[in-house]
N, C-alpha and C positions, 0 to 999 in steps of 0.2 A: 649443438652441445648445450649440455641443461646446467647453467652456472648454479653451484648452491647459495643460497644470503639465508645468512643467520640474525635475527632481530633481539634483542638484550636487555637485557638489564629492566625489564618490564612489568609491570602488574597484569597477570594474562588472565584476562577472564572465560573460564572453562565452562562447561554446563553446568558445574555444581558447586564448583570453588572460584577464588583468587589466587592464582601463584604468583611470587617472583620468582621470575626466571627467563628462560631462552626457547625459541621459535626458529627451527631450523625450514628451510623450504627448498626445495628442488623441484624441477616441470613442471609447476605451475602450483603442485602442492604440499600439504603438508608433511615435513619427512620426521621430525622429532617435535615433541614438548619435554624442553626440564624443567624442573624446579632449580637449576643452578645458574650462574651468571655466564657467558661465554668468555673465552681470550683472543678467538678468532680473530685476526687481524683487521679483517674489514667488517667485522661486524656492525650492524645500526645501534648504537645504543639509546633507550627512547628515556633515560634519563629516571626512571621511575613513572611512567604515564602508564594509563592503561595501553592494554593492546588486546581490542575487543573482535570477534567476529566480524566482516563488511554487513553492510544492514541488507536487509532483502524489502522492497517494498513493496507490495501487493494492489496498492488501488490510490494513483495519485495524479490529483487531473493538473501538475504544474504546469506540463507541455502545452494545454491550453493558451497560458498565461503569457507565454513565447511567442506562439501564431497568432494570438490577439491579443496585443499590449495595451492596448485601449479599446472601445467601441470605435469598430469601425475602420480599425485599421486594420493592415494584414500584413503579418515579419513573411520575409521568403523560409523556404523551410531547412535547409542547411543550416544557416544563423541560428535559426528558432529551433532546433534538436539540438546544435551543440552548446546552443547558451543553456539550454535543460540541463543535459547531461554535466555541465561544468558545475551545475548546482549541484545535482543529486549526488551529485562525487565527493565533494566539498563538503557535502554532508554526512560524509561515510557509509552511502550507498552504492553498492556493488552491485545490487541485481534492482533493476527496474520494472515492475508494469505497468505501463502507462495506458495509463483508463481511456480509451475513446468512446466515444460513445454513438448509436447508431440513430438518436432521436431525440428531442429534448420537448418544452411545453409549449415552445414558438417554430414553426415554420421556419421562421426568420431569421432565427438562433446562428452564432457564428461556428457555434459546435457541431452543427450538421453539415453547414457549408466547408469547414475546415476535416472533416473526416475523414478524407480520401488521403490528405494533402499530408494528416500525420501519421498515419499508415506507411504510408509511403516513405516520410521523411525516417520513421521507426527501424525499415526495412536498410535505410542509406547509411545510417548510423551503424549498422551490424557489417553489411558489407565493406563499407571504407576501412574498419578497423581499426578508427580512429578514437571509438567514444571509449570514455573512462569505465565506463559502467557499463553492463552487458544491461538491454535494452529488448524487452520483449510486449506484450499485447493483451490487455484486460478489456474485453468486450462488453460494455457498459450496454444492456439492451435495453431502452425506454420505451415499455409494454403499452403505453398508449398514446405512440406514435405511430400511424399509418406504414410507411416505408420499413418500422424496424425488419421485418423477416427478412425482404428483398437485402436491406441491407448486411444481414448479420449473412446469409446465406453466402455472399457473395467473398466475405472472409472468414468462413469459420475453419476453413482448412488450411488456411495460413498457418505456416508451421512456430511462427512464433506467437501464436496463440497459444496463449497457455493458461487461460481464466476467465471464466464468462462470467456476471452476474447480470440478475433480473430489477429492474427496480418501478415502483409507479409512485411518482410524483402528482397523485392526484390529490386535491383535497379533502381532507377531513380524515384521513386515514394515517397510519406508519409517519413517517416523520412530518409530515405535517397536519397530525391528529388535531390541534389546535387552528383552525381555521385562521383565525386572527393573527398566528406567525406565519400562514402559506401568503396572508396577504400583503404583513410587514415584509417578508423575503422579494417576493415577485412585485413588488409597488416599486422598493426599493434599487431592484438589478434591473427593473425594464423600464422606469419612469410611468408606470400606469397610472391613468386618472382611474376613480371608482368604477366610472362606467366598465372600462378596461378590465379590471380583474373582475369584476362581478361577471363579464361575458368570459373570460379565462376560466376561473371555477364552474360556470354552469358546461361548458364545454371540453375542461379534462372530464368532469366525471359521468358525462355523458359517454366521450369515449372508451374511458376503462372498464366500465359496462358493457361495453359493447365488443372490446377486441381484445382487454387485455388478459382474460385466461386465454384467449387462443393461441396469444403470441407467446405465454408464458408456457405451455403444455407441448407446443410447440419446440422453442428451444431450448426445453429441459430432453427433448426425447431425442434432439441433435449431439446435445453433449454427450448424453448416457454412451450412444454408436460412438461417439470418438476417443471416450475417455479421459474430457476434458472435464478439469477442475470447476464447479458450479457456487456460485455462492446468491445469498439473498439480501436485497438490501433491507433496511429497516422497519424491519419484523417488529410489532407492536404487542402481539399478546401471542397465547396459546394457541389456538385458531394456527395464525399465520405459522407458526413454526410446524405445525403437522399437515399443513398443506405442502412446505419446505422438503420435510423429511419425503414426504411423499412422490416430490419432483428427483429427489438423487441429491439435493443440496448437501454442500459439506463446511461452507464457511456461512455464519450466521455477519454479513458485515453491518454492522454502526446498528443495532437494535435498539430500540428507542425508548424499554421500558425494562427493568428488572425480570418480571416476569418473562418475557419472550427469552433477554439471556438465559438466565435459568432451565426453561424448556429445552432452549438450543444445546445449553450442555447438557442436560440429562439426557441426548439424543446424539449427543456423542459429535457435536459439530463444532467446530473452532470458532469463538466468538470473538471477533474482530472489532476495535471501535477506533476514534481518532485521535492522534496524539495533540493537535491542536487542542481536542475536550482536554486531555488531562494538562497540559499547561496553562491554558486560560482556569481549568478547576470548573470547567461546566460547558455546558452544549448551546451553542450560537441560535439552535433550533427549540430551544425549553424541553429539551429531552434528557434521559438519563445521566449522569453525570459518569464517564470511565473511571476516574477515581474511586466513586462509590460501588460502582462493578469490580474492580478492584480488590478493595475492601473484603468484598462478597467471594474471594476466590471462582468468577465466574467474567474473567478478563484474559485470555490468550494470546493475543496478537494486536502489536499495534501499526497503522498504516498515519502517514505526512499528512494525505489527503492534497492538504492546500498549502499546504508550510512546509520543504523537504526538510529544511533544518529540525524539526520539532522532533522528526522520530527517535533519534541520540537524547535529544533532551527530556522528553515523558520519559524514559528507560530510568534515567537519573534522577531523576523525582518521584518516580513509583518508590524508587530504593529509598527514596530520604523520606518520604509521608506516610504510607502503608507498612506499619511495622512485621508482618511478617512475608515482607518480599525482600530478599538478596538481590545484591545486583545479579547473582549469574542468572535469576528468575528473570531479572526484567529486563536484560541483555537478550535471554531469550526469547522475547515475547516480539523483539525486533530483527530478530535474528533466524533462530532456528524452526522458532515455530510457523511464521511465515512459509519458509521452505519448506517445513513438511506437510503444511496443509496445500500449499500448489503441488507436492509432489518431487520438488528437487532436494534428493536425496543425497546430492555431492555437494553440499554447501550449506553455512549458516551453524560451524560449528570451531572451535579451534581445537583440531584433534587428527591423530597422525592417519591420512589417506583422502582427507578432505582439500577442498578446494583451498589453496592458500589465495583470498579474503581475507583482509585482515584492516584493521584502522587503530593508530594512534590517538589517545584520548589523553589529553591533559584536562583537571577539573580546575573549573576557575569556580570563582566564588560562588555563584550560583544558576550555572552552567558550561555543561563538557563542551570542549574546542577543539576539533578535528584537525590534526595538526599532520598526518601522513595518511593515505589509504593506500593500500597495496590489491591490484584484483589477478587473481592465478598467478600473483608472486613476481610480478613489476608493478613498480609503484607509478602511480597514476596522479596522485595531490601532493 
């Protein structure tokens, strides 16, 4: 039996406006929006807080951070999915794709050793029916690493794949166009002495010369056959984005220079960047700044990345610095547009036949506090 709950007395952020009013829900979705207060007996009332779409996130490597809480160490993988999931919830995320990745610039890397392990634990999460958040698979394929194709082959018809991107982490190109931060970054996360990265740098870029169009021509021609959603990592100029267009790509993610955005939309691709850039107000990598993308009306979508909380929070801070974005714009950008650039077309919206997703938002002083999530209309936070 489908009990109906009616949510109230609310600030409901729609795709184009702010209502107060009421959110009716039944079988999981949405059955009415008013604009009026309810008297329903058991209605929730959220006391005037917002009540926003659940977030959808597209590309977030927190899961990592679960199965390896330090160097060196390794969480079992039930603990390390539900401690994920308890964040991403928490954070007013509903729909999850958690980036794995099938290669990285080290051999040694815990991200290649751990690949199997979160795949797996992905899959555990779905089945128990336990996790807060529905929980699906963004196929991170690092173009110059040896193994990616065996690897990517092996799950690209997993049904919870639902997004693949390409990326080459070589130097001197795309996001680490500036040699001097591919050295700062990789000195940094792997303790290298110079000798170390100097043999690191002559040896990505020997490799991506050598294998990474094949890997990439490769599985762009695997997605095309499946129909799975394709995206590029940090496209630096013109060049790169019409080599993109060319592969079937449709999300431009974390682009590293104005110009590549730009291309990317004139070509009709969703430009993706990270919400950690627009909170801190600049990129970790001396890249683009999202805010100044922003600015530029050439910003569609934002992903956590490394920070789940941050996604709710850049939304609320586009609205307060960039004067001509609404919140329902930049609710959007967390929300809806996400889901339609992966293609899920029942969610990411609060409107009557959609998925009832839905999150609580009280604004504190200088940022929003997730105070209930609801996913297909049981509450989960």
């Amino acid at each position: 039996m489908n009990r109906e709950t009616v949510i109230t007395n609310a600030q409901i952020v729609l795709g184009d406006e702010v209502i107060n009013g009421s959110v009716c829900i039944e079988g999981g979705l949405i059955k009415d929006v008013s604009d009026s207060s309810s008297s329903a007996a058991n209605a929730v009332d959220l006391d005037g807080d917002y009540l926003t779409p659940g977030l959808v996130e597209l590309h977030t490597d927190n899961l990592e951070k679960h199965f390896t809480p330090r160097p060196g160490v390794k969480w079992p993988e039930i603990p390390a999915i539900f401690a994920h999931d308890a964040m991403v919830a928490t954070a007013g995320i509903t729909t999850v794709f958690n980036a794995v990745a099938t290669g990285d610039v080290l051999a040694s890397s815990a991200r290649i050793e751990r690949f199997h392990h979160m795949t797996k634990a992905v899959r555990q999460a779905n089945e128990t029916q336990l996790a807060r958040a529905e929980h699906l698979l963004h196929i991170r394929c690092e173009l110059t690493y040896e193994p990616t194709l065996e690897n990517f082959k092996g799950l690209v018809d997993d049904p919870l794949v639902k997004l693949v991107s390409v990326m080459d982490h070589s130097p001197g190109q795309r996001q680490f166009a500036n040699i001097d931060k591919y050295r700062e970054y990789y000195q940094g996360k792997y303790n290298m002495s110079e000798d170390e990265i100097q043999e690191l740098i002559e040896r990505q870029t020997s490799t991506s010369q050598r294998i990474g169009q094949t890997h990439r021509k490769e599985i762009a021609k695997m997605c095309k056959e499946r129909g799975l959603s394709l995206a590029s990592h940090d496209d630096a100029t013109a060049a790169h984005v019409a080599e993109a267009v060319e592969d079937g790509i449709v999300i431009a993610e974390f682009p590293t220079t104005v110009e590549a955005a730009k291309a990317s939309r004139e070509q009709g691709m969703h430009v993706l960047m990270g919400s950690p850039n627009v909170v801190r107000g600049f990129s970790h990598s001396g890249n683009v700044s999202a805010r100044d993308l922003a600015a530029e009306g050439l910003l569609d979508t934002l992903s956590s990345d490394y920070v789940p909380n941050s996604l709710l929070h850049s939304a609320f801070i586009l609205e307060e610095v960039i004067d001509h974005i609404t919140l329902p714009q930049a609710i959007r950008m967390v929300s809806a547009n996400p889901a339609d650039a992966a293609g899920l077309d029942d969610r990411g919206e609060i409107a009557i036949g959609k998925r009832a997703d839905l999150v609580q938002v009280k604004k504190m002083e200088d940022a929003p506090l997730v105070r209930q999530v609801w996913r297909e209309g049981s509450r989960v936070v």
